[in-house]
N, C-alpha and C positions, 0 to 999 in steps of 0.2 A: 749799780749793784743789782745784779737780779739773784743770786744763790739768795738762802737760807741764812738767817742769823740766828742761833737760839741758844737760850739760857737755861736756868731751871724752872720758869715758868713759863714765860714765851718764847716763840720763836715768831722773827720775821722776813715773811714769805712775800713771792710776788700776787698781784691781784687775779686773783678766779674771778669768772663770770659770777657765780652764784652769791658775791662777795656786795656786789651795787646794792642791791637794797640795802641791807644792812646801813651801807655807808651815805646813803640818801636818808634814812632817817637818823642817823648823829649831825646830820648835816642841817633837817629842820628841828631839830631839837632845839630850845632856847638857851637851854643853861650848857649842852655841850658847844655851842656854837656862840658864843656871846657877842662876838662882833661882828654879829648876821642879824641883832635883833629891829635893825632900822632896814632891814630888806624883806621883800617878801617870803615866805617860808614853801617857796615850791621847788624843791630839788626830788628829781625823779631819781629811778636805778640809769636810764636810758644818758638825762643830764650828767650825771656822779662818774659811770663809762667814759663821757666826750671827755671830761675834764681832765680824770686821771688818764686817758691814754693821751693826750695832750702835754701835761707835764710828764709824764714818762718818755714820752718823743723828743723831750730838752736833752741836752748831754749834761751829764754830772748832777742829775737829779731822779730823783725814786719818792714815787707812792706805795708802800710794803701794807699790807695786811697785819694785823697782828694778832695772833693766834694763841691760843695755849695747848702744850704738848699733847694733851687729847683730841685737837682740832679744832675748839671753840671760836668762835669771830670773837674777837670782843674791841678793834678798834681799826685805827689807821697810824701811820707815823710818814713824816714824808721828809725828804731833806731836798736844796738844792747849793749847790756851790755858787757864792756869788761873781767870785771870780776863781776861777777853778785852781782847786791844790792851793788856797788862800785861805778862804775865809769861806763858811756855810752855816745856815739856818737852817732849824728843823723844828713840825710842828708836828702837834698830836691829839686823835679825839678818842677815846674813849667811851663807851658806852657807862652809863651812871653807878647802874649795878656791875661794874668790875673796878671803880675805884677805891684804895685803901688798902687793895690787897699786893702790892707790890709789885701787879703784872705792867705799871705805869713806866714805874722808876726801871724794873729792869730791860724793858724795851729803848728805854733814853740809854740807858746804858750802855745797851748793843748798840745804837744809832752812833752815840758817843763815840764807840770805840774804834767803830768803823770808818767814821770821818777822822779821826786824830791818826789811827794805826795805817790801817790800808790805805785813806787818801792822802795822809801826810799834811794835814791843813793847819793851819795857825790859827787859828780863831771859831768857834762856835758859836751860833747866838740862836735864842730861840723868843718870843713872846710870850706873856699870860697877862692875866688879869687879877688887879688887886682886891677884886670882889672874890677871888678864891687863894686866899691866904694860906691856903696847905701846898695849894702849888706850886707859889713863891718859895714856901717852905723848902718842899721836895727840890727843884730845880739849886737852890742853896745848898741844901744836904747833898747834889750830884758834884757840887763847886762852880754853879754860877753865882756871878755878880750881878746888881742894878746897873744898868749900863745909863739906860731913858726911863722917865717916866713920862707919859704921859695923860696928864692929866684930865678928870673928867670927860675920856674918850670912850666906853662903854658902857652900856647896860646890861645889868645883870638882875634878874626876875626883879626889874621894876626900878635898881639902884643903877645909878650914875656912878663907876669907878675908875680908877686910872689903868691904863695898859702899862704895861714894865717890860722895858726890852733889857734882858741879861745875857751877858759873854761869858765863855772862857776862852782862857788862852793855854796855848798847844802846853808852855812848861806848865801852868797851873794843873791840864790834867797828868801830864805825868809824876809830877811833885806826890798830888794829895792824893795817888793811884803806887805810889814810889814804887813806879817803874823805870826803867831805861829808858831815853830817845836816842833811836838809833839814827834818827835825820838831823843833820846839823845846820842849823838856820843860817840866813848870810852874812 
């Protein structure tokens, strides 16, 4: 996916150069990064560059910017296929001051749509952490499920909490979207 995704608050775009800082510091950030907090916290703009053009070099996977119609940076989202036109995961960071306002959800949204609509995939999964309970939240309000927990596998500003790996599946998103699937499974 390299076009443009956009909604009414974001859109996501491919990665600009002037984009790596930014994305090196959500990177050493504690609380956006939380299952970073047992590594060291040195990600450069120069490091942040090698990685995502690295996973952009995968096939059936994207690192996207995510922007607000004025231009603003305010995150990342990235997906990869795990086995392509099947199944994919996508993850997302955010800078602190732009969560709550809805630029989160509707960027999963678009990521969402684009895996299920244009790749035709069966399944969606993504990760979070049970030390941010709104997230669980939000990812539930998009129509994921708890797939995994696991337990006692992060820190969060000092707490020990569980990681939760949730799915959807292809009909769940079209059901609770009551749209059409024009793909018919085997």
């Amino acid at each position: 996916m390299r076009d443009n995704l956009q909604g009414k608050l974001v859109r996501l775009r491919p990665v600009r150069e002037d984009d790596y800082e930014y994305f090196a510091g959500l990177k050493n950030n504690l609380l956006t990064q939380a299952w970073n907090q047992r590594l060291p916290l040195n990600f450069t703009a120069e490091k942040m560059k090698k990685r995502f053009q690295e996973a952009n070099d995968k096939p059936h996977s994207a690192i996207l910017a995510i922007e607000t119609l004025d231009g603003t940076l305010v995150g990342n989202i990235n997906y990869h296929e795990e086995l392509p036109r099947f199944s994919a995961s996508f993850g997302i960071a955010m800078g602190r001051e732009h969560w709550g306002k809805g630029m989160g959800e509707e960027a999963q949204e678009l990521i969402i749509e684009f895996l299920f609509i244009q790749r035709g995939v069966q399944v969606v999964r993504l990760w979070t952490q049970g030390g941010f309970p709104w997230a669980v939240k939000a990812a539930q309000k998009l129509g994921f499920k708890p797939m995994i927990r696991f337990r006692d596998n992060t820190i969060i500003d000092g707490r020990i909490v569980d990681t939760i790996y949730m799915d959807m599946l292809r009909e769940e998103y079209f059901e609770s979207r009551k749209l059409e699937d024009n793909v018919k499974g085997p």
